[in-house]
N, C-alpha and C positions, 0 to 999 in steps of 0.2 A: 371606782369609776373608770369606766375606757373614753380618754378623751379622740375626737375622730375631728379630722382637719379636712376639711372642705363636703359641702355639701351637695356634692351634685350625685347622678345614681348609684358609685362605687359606693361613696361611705353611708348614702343611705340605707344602701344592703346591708353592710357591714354593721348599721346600727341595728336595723332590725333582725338581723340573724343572730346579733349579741342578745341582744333583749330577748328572745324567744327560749335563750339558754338560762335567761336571770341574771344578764347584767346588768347596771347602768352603765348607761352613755350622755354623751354630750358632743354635739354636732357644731363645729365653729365653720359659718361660711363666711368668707371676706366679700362677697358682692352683694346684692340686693336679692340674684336669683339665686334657686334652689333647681337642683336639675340640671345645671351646668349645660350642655348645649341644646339639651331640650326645650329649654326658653321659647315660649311660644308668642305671636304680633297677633291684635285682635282685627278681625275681616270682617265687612258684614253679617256673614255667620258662625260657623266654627273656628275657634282659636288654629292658628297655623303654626310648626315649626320653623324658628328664627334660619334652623338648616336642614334642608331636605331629609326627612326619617323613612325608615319601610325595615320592615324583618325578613332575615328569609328563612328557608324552610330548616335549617341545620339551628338556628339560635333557639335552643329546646329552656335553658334555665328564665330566661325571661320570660316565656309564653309560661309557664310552669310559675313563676312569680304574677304576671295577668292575673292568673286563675287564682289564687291564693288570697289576690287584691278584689276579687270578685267584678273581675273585669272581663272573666273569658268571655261574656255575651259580647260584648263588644269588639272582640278582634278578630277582624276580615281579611280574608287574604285572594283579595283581585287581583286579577291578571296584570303584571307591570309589561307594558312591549316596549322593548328594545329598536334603538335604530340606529342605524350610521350615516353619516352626513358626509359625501366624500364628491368632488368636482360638480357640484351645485346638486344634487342631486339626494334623495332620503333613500334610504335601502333598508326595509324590516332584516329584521334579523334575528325572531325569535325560533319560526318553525324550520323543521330539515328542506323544506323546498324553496323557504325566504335565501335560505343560507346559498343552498345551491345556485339560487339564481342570481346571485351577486356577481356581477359582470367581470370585476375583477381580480379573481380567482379563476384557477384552472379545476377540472376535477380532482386530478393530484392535489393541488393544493386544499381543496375543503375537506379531502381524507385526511390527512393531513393534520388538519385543525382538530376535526369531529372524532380521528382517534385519541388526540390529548385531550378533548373534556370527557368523553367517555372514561379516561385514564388506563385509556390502552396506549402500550409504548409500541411499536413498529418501527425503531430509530435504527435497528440491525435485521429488518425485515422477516425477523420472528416476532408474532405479538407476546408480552409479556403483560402481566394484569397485575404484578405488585410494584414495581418501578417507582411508583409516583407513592407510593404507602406513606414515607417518611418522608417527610417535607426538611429534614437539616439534611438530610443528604444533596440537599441544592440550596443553601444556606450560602455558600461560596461561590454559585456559578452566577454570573450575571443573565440579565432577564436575554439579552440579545442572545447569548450563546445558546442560552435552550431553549431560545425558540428557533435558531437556527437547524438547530438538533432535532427537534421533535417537530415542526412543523416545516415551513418553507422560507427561502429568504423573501419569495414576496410576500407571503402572509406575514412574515416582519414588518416589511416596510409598509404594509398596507394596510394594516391594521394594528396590532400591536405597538407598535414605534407613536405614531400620534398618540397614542392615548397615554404612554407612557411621558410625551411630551406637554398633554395636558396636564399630570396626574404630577410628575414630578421634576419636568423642565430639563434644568441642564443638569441637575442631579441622575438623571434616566440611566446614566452606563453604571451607577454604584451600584444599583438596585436589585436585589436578591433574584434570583428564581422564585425560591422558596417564598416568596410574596406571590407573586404570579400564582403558582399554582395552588396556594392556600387560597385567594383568591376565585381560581377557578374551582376549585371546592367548594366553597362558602355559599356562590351562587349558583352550584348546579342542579340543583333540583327544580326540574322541569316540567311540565306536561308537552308531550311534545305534537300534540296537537291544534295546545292552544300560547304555551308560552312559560313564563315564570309564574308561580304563585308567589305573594311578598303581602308580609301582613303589615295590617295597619289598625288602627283602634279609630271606629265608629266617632267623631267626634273631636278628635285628635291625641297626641299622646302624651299632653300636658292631665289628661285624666289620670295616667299612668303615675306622675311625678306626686300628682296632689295626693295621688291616693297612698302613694308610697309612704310622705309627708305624714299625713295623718295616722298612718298604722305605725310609723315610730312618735311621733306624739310632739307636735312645735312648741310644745313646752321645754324640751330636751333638743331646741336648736335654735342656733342664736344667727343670724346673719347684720354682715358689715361690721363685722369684729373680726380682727385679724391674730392670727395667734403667730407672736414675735420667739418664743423660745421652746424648747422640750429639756428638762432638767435631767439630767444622767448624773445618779450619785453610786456608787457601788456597782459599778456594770450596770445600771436599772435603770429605766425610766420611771423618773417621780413625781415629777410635776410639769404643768402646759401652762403657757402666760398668756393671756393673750390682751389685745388695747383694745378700747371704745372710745368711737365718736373722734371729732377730729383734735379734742386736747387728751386720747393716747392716754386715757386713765388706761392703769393696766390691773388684770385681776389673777392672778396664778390658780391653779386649780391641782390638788392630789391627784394621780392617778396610776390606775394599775397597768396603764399600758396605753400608744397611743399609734391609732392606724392612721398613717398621712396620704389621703385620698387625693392627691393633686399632683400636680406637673413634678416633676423632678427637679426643676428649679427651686420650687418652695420645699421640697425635701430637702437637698444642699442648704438652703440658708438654713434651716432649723436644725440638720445636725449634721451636717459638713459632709454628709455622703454623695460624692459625687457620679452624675451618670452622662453619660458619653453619647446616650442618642440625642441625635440631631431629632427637630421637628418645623411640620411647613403649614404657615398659617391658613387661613382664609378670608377672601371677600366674597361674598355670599349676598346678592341681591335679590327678593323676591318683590316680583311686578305681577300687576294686578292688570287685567288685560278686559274689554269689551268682548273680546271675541279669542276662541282658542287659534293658537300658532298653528300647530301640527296635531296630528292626532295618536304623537307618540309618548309614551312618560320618558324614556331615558333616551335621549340621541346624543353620542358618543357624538362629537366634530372633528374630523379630519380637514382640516381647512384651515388658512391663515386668517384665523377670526381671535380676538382677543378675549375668549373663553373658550374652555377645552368642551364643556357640555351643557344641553340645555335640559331641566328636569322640568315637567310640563305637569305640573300636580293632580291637576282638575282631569288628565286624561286617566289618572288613575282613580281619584277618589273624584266622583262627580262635583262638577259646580253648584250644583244645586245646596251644597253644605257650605256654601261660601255666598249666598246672597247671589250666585246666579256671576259671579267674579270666576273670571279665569285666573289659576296664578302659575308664573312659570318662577321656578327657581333659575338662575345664572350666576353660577359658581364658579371663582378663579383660586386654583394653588398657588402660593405668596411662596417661594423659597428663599427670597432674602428682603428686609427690610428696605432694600434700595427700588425694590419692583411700582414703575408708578403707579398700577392699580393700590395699592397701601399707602401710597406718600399723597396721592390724587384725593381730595376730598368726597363725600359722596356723591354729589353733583355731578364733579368730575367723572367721576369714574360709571352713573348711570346713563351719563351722555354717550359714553365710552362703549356700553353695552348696547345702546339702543343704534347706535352706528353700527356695530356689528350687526343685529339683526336684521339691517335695511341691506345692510352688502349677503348675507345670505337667504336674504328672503324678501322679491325686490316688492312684494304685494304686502309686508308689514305694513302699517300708519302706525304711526306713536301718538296718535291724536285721539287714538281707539285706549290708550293706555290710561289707566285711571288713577296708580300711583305707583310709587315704587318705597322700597324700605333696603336700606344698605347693613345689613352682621361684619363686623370684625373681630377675627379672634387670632391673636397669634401663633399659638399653637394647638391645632384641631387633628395632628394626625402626623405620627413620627415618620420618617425619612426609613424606610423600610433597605439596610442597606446592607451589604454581604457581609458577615458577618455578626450580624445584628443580635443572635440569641446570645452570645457570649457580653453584651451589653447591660441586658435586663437586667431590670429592682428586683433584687428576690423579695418575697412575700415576708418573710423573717429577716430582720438586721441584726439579729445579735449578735453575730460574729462579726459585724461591721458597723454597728452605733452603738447597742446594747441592747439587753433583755426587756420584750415588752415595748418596741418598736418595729412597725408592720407600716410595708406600700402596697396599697392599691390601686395606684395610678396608673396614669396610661403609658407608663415604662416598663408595666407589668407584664409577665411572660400571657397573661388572661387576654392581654391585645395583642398579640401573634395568633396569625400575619395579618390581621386585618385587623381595626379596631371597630368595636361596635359597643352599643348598649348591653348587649349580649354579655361581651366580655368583661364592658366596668361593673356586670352583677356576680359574674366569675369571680372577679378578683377584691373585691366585696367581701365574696364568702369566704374565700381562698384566706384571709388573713381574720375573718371571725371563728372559722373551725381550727385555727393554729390558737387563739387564744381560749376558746372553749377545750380542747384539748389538753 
């Protein structure tokens, strides 16, 4: 038996790509949910994600697992548009003539930008087209320098710097390139007529988790059992312990190996291997609205408002799948536990949000507002920092716990430079084809 530590989409991959080769498994999740952040709130109509979801057009293994789950009919991929919010004002910014017309940029400057997502370099006034190829070749430079380099110092401060102060606060000068531009990779596929395409699942993508669920079989997954040891006798992993219920009966289990699909913290407590990235929580509010905000889905805020962006759901996937409910996500990065949106109770901190919206938007009413729902998760997304590849869980520990222990977690090389669902199915596989092997 391969026992697999935590239940959310890494080890559910990880089980069912075992099982497909003739293993057995056994899935221990410590929470109530299955799916880990894709935890979905029920709306008048379709279930919603607890934190804003969308695919883009480069996460080819998920869409490739949809289809397998018999779920391609359902995955749509609507125009998501883009905006910036900078001195009271909305700015599109998905087509080349939104862009251009952004007041504040120069012409140089939007060449500038639109040769670095294109991934042409012009930083020595020759274009080169492989520059950006290898993303650790900017693993050590910080996001400032290269964009000082490759774009402009005002399109630093005018764009890039905000978002990086939404995104990652005071942490922002640590912060790779090599994020940035994995980044502008991940999201570049475009039409550039009309925008991004960014898939989504008809319905929402808790169909996804259930259906994952079912094809490895809830009889072979146990949640609100926490599993306390990983036995190493001979170089090997032998046995998984794990407790139930709150008198902590414990039951140990044989096994031939075990994938630890979670933070890296619960990898260290179970077999002392330690990992050195840092990660930045979230508080993650979605509000339920009478009437739509904006008629944008992602508005980036460059403004002194107490969230970096407003994700506006229903401009993407219509309201009409919501009981005719608008809902906007309003997302804050947590970099330290002292931040008072995390120490502020929910109340607190939706009072906190809905004051911001009346300062940037003075024809808001909250009176229009129907409800609100508060997510906390401490660690939703690693501190993307120079030097970061030299950090990661490899996928194999033998030479560093023993034979027959495997991570999939989100320290995993599968979430560079960006983490996505994408990537905890990467790394999923990435430690099922090392035991199948």
């Amino acid at each position: 038996m391969i026992g697999i530590v935590g239940g959310g989409v890494a080890g559910l991959a990880a089980a069912r790509r075992l099982q497909t080769a003739g293993h057995d498994v056994r899935v221990f999740e410590a929470s109530d949910d299955l799916g880990g952040l894709a935890a979905s709130y029920e709306t008048a109509g379709d279930p919603i994600e607890k934190y804003y979801h969308h695919l883009s057009g480069s996460e080819e293994t998920i869409v490739d697992l949809i289809e397998e789950l018999g779920l391609g009919d359902k995955l749509e991929w609507p125009i998501g548009k883009n905006a910036y919010y900078i001195d009271g004002q909305i700015h599109p910014m998905d087509k080349p003539w939104e862009i251009l017309a952004f007041p504040h940029w120069s012409v140089y400057d939007t060449f500038r930008l639109g040769m670095l997502v294109l991934d042409v370099d012009v930083s020595e006034g020759i274009p080169k087209f492989d520059t950006f190829d290898d993303l650790e070749d900017f693993e050590d430079v910080s996001v400032r320098e290269f964009c000082l380099r490759h774009t402009t110092e005002n399109v630093y401060e005018t764009f890039f710097e905000p978002l990086l102060d939404a995104k990652f606060g005071e942490r922002k000068e640590d912060v790779s390139a090599a994020w940035l531009l994995g980044r502008i990779k991940f999201r570049g596929e475009r039409d550039l007529l009309k925008g991004e395409p960014l898939g989504y699942l008809d319905g929402g993508f808790y169909q996804f988790t259930n259906a994952l669920v079912d094809d490895v079989g809830r009889d072979v997954i146990e949640t609100r059992v926490r599993v306390t040891d990983v036995g190493i006798e001979g170089g090997a992993a032998t046995t998984l312990t794990v407790e139930r219920g709150e008198a902590g009966d414990a039951e140990t289990f044989d096994v031939d190996g075990v994938v630890v699909a979670a933070m890296p913290n619960v990898l260290e407590a179970l077999t002392g291997y330690e990992c050195d990235i840092e990660f930045q929580g979230t508080v993650c509010t979605l509000v339920s609205m009478e009437n739509s905000l904006t008629d944008t889905y992602w508005l980036n805020v460059a403004d002194d408002a107490p969230f970096g962006a407003l994700i506006e759901h229903t401009n993407f996937i219509d309201e009409s799948h919501y009981g005719g409910e608008h809902l906007l996500y309003v997302p804050k990065y947590i970099q330290s536990p002292e931040d008072p949106a995390w120490q502020d109770s929910d109340e607190e901190v939706e009072e906190r949000w809905l004051d911001g919206l009346e300062s940037l938007f003075p024809d808001f009413d909250r009176s229009q507002v129907n409800w609100m729902k508060t997510a906390r998760n401490p660690r939703t997304a690693p501190v993307y920092e120079r030097g970061y590849l030299d950090m990661v869980v490899p996928y194999d520990l033998a030479d560093d716990v023993g034979d027959g222990v495997y991570y999939a977690g989100m320290a995993s090389e599968a979430q560079y430079p960006e983490r996505s669902l994408n990537g905890a199915i990467v790394a999923g596989y990435e430690c099922a084809d090392r035991i199948i092997e």
